[in-house]
Structure formats: structure tokens, C-alpha cells
N, C-alpha and C positions, 0 to 999 in steps of 0.2 A: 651454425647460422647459414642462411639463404645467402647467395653470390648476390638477390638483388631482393628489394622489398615486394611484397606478395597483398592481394588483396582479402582481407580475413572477411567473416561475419560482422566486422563490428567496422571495418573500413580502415584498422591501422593493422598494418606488421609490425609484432613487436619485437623482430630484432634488425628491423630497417633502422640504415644509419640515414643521417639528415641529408645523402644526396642522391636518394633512392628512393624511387617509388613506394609508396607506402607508407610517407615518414609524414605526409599532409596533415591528415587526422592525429597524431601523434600531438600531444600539449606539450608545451614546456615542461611543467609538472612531471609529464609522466616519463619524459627524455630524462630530467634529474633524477625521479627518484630510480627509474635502471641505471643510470651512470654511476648513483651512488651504490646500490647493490652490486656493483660490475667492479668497483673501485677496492670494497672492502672481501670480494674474491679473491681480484688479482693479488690482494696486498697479503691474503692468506693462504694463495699458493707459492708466491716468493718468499714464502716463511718468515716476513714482517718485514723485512727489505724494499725500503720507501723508493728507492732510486729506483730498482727495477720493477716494483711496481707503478712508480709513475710513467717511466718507459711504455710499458706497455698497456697502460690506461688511454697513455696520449694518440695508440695506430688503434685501436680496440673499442673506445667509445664512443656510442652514436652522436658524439657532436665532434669526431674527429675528425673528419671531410669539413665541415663547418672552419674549423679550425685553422685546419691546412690551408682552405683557401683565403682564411682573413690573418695567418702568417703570425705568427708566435712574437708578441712584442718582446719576450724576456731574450727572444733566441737573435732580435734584428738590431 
């Protein structure tokens, strides 16, 4: 992945996360359906190990800046 979002052909980066450049042209839609592709990765490179696949869903997925900044109600 790019350290920041980049401008394509088409006007989105698709591996800008939502606080990077790039991420404007990006739909909701298309933020879900990569996070869900990126989720059911992680969860088959942690060899089915939900915790550390959520772990690392939650630093890893383009709405994880989003996130961060609007603060984890389960965690406050």
C-alpha cells in the first residue's frame, strides 16, 4: 500500500484509507465491499483466529482513521 492516497485514471486510490487523499471519489460501497475483502484475508492469514483478526482489521482498514477519530464506543 501507498504511505498516502494517489490520483488514478478514474479519480479514486484504491488503497487510500478515508484520511488520505484519494479516498473522495471512493463510495461507501466500494470502502465496504474492500474492507469486507480485507477482513475475510486477515481472518485467513490468522488461520481463523477472530481476535487477531479483528485486531488487525481495526489499524488495517480504510475506515480505520475514520474510526480512530470518532473513538471506539465498545472501548469508552
Amino acid at each position: 500500500m501507498s504511505e498516502h492516497g494517489t490520483d488514478t485514471p478514474t479519480g479514486t486510490d484504491p488503497d487510500a484509507k478515508w484520511s488520505e487523499p484519494g479516498y473522495e471519489d471512493k463510495s461507501l460501497g466500494q470502502a465496504v465491499d474492500q474492507d469486507s475483502e480485507l477482513a475475510e484475508e486477515i481472518l485467513d492469514e490468522e488461520g481463523g483466529d477472530e481476535k487477531a483478526a479483528e485486531e488487525r482489521f481495526e489499524e488495517e482498514s480504510h475506515g480505520s482513521p475514520a474510526r480512530e477519530r470518532q473513538g471506539n464506543p465498545e472501548t469508552s
